[in-house]
Biopython code that builds the backbone (N, CA, C, O; Angstrom):
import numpy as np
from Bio.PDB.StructureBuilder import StructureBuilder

atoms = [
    (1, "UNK", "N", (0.846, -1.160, 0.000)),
    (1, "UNK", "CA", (0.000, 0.000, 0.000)),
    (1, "UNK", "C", (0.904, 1.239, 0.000)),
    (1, "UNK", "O", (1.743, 1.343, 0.895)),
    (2, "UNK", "N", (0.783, 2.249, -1.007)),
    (2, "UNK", "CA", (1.095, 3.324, -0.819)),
    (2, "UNK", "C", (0.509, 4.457, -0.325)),
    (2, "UNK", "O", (-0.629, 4.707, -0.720)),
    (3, "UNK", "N", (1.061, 5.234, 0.490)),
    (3, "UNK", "CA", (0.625, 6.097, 1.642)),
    (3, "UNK", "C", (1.460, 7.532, 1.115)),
    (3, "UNK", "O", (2.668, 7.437, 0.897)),
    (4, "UNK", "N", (0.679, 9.008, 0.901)),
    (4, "UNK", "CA", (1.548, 10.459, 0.889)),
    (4, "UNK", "C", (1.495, 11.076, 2.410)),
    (4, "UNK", "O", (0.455, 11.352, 3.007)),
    (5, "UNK", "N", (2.580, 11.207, 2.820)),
    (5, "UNK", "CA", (2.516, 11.544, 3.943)),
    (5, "UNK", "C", (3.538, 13.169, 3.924)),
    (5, "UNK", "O", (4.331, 13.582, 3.078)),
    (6, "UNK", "N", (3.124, 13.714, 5.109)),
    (6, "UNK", "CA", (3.153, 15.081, 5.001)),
    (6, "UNK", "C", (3.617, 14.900, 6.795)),
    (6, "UNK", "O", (2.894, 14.598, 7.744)),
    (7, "UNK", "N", (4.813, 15.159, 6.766)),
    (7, "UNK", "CA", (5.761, 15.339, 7.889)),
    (7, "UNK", "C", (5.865, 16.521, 8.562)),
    (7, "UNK", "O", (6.176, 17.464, 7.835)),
    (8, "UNK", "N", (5.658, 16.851, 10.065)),
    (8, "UNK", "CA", (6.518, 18.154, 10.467)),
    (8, "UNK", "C", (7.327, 16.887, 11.541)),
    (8, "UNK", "O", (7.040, 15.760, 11.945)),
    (9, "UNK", "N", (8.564, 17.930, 11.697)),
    (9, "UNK", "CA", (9.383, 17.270, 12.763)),
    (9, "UNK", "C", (9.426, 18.625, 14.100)),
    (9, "UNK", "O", (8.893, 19.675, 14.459)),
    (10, "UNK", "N", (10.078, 18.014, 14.302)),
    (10, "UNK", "CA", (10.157, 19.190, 16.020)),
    (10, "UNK", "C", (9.044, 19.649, 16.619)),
    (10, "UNK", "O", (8.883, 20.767, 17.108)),
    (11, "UNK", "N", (7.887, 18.294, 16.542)),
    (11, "UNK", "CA", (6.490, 18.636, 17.362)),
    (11, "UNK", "C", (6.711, 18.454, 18.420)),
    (11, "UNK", "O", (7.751, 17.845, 18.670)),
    (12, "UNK", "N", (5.957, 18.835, 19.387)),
    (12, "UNK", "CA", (5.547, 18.907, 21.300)),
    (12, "UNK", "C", (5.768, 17.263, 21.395)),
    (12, "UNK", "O", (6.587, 16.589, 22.020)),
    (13, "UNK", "N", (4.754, 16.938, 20.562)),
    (13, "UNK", "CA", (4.192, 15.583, 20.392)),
    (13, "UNK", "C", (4.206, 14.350, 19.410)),
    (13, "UNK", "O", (4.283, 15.003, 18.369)),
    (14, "UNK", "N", (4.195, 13.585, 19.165)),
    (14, "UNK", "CA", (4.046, 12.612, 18.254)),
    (14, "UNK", "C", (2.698, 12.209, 18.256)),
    (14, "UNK", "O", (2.160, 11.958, 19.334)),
    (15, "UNK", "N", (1.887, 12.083, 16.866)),
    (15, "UNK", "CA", (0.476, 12.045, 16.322)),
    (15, "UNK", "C", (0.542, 11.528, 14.749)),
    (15, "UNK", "O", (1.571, 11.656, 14.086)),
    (16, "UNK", "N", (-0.316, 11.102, 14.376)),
    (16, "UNK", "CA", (-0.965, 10.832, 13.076)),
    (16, "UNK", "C", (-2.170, 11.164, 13.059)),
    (16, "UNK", "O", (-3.007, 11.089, 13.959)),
    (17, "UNK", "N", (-2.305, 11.730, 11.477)),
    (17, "UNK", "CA", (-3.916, 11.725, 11.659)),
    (17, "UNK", "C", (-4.097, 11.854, 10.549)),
    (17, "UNK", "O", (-3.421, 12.765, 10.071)),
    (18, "UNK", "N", (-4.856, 11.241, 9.721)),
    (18, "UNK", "CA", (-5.546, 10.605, 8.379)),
    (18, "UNK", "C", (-6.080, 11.624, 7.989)),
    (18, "UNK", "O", (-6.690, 12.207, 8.885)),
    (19, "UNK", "N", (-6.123, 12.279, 6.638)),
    (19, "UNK", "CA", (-7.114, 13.167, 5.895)),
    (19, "UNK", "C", (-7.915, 12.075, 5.070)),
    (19, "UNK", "O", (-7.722, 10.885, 4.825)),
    (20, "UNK", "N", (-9.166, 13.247, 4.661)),
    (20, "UNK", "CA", (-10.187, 12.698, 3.921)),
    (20, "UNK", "C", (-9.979, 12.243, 2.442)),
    (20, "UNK", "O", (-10.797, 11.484, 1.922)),
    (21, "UNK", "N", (-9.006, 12.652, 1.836)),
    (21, "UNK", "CA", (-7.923, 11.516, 1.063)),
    (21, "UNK", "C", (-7.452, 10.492, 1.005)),
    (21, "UNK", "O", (-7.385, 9.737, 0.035)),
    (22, "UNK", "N", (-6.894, 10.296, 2.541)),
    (22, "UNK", "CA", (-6.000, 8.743, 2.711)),
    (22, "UNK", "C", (-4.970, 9.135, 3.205)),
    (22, "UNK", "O", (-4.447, 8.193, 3.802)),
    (23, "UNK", "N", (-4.211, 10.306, 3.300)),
    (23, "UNK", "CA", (-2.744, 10.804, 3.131)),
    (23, "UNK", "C", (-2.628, 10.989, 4.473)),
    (23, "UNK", "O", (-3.449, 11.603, 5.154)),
    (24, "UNK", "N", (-1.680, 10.501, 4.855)),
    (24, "UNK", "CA", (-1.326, 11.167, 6.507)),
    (24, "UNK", "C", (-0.655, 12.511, 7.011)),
    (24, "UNK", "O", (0.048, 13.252, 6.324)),
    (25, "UNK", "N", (-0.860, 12.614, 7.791)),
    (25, "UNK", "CA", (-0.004, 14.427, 8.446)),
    (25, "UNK", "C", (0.588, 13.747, 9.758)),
    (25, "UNK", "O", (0.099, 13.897, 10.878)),
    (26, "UNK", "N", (1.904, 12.847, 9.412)),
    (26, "UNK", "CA", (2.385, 12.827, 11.048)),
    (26, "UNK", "C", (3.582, 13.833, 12.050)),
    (26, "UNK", "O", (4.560, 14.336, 11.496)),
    (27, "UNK", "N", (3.420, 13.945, 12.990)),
    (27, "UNK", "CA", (3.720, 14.848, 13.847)),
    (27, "UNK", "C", (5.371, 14.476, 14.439)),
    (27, "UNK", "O", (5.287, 13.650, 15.347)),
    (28, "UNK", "N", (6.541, 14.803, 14.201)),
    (28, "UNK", "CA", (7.528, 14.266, 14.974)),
    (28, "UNK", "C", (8.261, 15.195, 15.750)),
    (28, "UNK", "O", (8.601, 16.369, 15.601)),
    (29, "UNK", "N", (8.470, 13.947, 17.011)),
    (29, "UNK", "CA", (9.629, 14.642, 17.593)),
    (29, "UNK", "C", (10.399, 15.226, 17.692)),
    (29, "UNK", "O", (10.665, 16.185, 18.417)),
    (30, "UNK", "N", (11.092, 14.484, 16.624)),
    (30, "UNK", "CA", (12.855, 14.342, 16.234)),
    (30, "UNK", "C", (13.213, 15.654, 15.203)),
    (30, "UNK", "O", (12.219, 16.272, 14.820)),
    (31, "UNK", "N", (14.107, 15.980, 14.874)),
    (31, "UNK", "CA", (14.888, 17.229, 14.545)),
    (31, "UNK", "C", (15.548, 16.202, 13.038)),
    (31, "UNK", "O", (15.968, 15.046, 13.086)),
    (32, "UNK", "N", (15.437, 17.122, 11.787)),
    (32, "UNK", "CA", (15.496, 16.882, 10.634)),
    (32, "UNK", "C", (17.092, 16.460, 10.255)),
    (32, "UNK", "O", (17.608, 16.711, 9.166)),
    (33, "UNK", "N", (17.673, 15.864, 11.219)),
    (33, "UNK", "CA", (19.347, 15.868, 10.943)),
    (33, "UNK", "C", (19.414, 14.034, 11.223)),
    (33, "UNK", "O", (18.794, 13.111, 11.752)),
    (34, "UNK", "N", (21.012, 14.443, 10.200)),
    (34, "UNK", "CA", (20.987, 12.540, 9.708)),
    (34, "UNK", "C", (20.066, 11.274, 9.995)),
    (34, "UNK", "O", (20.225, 10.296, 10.727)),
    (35, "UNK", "N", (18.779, 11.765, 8.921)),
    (35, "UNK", "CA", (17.507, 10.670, 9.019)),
    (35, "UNK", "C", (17.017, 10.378, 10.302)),
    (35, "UNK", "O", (16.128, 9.529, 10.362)),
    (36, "UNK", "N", (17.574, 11.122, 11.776)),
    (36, "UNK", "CA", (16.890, 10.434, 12.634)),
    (36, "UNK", "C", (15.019, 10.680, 12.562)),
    (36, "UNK", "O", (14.228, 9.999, 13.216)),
    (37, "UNK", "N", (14.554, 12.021, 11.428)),
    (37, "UNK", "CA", (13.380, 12.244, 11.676)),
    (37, "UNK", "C", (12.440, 10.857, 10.976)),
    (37, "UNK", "O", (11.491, 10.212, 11.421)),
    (38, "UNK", "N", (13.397, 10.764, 9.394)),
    (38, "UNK", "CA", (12.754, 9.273, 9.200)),
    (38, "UNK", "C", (12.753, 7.980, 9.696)),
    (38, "UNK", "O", (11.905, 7.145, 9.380)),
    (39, "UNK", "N", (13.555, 7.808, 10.366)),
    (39, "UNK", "CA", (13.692, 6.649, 11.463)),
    (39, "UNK", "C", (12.413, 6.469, 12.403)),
    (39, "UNK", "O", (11.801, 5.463, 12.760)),
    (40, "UNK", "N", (12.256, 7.725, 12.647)),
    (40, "UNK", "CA", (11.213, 8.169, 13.721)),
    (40, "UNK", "C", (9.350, 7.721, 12.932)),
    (40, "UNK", "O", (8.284, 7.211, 13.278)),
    (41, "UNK", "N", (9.989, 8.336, 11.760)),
    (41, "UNK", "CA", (8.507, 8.086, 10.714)),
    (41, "UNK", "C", (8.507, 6.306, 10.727)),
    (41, "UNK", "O", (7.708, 5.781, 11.502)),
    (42, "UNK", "N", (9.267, 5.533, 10.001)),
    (42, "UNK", "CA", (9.183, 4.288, 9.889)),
    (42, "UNK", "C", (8.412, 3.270, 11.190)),
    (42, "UNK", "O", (7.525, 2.418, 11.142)),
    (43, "UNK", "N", (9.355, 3.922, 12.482)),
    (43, "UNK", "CA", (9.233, 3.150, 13.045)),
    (43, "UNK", "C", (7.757, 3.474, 13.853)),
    (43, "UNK", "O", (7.300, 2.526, 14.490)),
    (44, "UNK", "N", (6.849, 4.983, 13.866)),
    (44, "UNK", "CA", (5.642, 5.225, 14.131)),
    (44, "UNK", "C", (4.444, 4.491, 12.831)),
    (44, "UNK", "O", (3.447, 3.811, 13.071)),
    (45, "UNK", "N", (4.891, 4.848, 11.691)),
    (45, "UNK", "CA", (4.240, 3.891, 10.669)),
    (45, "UNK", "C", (3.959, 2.381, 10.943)),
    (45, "UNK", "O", (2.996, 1.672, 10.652)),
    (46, "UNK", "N", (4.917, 2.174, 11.483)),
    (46, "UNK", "CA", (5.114, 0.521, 11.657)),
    (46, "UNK", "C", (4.312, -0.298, 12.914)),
    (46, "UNK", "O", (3.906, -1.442, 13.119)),
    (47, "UNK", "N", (4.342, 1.120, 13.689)),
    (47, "UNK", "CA", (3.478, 0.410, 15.178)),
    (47, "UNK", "C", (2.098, 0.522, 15.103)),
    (47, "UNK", "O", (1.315, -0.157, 15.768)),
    (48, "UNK", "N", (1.637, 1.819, 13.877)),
    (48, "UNK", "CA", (-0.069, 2.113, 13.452)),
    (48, "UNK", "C", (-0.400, 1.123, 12.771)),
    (48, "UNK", "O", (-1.463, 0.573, 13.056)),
    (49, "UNK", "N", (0.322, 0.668, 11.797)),
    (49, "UNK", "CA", (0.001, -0.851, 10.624)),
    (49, "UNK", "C", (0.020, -2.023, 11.282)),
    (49, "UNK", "O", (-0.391, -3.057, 10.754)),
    (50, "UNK", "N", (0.609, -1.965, 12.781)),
    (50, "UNK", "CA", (1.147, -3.310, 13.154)),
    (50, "UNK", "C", (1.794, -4.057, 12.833)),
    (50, "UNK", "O", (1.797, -5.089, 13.504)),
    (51, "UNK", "N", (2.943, -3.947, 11.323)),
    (51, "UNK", "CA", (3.987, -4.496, 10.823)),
    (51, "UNK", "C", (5.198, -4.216, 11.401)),
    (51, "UNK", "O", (5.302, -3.222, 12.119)),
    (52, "UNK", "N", (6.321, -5.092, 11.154)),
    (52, "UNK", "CA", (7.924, -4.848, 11.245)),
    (52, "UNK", "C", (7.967, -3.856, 10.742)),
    (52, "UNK", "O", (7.019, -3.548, 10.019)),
    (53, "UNK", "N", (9.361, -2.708, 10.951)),
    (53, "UNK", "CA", (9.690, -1.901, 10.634)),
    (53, "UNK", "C", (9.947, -1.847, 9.382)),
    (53, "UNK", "O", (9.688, -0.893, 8.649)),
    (54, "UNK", "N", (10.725, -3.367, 8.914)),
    (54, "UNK", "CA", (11.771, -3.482, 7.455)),
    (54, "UNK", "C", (10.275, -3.940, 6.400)),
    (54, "UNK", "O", (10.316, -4.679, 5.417)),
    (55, "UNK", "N", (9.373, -3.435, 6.813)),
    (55, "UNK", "CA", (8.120, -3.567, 5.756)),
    (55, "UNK", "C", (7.602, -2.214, 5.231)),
    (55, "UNK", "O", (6.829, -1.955, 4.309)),
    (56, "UNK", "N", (8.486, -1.174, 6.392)),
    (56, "UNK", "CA", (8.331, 0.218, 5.808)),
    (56, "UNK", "C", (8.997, 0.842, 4.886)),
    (56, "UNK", "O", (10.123, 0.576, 5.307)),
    (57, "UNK", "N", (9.227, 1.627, 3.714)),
    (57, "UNK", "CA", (10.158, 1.792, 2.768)),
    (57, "UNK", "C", (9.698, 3.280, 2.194)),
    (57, "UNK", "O", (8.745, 3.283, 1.413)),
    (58, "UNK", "N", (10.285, 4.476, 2.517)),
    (58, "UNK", "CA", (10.284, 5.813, 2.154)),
    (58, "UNK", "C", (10.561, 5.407, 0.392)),
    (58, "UNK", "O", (11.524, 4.809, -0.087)),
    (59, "UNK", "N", (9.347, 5.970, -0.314)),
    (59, "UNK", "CA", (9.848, 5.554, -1.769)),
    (59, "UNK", "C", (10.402, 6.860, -2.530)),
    (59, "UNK", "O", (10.834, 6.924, -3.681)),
    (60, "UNK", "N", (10.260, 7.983, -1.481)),
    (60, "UNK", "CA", (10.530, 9.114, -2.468)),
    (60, "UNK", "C", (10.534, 10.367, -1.416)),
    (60, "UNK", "O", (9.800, 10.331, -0.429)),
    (61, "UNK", "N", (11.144, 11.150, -1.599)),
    (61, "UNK", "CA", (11.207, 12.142, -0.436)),
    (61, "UNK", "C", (11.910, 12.310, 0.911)),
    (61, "UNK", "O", (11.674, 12.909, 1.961)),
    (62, "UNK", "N", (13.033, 11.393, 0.347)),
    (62, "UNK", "CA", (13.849, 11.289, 2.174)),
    (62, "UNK", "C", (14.350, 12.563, 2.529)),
    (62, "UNK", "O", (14.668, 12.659, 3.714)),
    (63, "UNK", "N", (14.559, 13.907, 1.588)),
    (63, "UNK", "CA", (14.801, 15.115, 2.407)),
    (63, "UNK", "C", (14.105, 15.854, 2.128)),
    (63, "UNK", "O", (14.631, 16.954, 1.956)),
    (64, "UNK", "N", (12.760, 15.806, 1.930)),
    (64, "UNK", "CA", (11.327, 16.714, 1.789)),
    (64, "UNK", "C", (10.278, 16.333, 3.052)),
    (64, "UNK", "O", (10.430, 15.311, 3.722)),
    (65, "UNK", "N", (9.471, 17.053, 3.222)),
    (65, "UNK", "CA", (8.243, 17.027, 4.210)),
    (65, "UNK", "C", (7.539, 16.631, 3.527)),
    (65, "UNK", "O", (7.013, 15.689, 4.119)),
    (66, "UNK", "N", (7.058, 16.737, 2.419)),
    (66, "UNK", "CA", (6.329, 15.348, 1.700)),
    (66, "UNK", "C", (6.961, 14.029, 1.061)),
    (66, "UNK", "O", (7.880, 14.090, 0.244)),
    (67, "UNK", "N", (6.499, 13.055, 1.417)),
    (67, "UNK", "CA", (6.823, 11.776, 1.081)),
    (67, "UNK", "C", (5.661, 10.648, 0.387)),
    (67, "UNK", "O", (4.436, 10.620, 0.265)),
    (68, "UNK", "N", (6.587, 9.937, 0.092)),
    (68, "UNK", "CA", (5.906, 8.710, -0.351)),
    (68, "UNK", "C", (6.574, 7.676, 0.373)),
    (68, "UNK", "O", (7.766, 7.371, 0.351)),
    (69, "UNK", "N", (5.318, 7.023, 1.228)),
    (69, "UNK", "CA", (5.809, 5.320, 1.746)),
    (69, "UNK", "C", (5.163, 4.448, 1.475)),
    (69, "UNK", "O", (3.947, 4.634, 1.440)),
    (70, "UNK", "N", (5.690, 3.182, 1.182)),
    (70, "UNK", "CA", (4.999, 2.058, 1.116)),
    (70, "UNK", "C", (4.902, 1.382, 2.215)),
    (70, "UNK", "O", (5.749, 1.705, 3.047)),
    (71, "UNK", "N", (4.051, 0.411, 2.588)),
    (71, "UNK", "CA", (4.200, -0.390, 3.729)),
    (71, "UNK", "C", (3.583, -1.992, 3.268)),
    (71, "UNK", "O", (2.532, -2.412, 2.782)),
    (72, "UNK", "N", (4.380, -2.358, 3.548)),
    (72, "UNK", "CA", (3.785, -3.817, 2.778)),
    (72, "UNK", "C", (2.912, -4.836, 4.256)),
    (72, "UNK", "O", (3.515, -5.429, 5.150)),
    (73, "UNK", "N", (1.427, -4.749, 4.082)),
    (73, "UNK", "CA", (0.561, -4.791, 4.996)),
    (73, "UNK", "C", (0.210, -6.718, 4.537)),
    (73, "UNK", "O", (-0.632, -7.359, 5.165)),
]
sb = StructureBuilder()
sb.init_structure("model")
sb.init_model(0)
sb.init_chain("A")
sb.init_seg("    ")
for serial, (resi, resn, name, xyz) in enumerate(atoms, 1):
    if name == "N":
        sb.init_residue(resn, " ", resi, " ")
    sb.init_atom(name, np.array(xyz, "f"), 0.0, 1.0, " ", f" {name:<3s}", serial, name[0])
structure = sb.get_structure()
């Protein structure tokens, strides 16, 4: 399944939340320096799907706030 997701990093909080599209807006922690913010994405993706992490795969956008992930469900 492919998922557009729309990243901020350096939130209060960590959140997801689904638009009336499909596309997610998740909320991160983590600070935009050496991938720890996508690390952070994978491994919150991974605990909402209930899959392993290595089923998550950024297909496009590893240094943009918009992305494309797949997650193989």
């Amino acid at each position: 399944m492919l998922k557009a997701v729309k990243v901020k990093p350096n939130s209060k909080i960590q959140k997801i939340t689904e638009e009336a599209d499909g596309s997610l807006n998740v909320h991160l922690k983590s600070h935009p320096v050496d991938g720890k913010a996508n690390d952070e994405l994978i491994k919150l993706l991974a605990e909402k799907f209930n899959v392993p992490k290595s089923y998550v795969t950024i297909k496009s956008g590893l240094s943009s706030r918009q992305k494309l992930v797949e997650i193989d469900v």
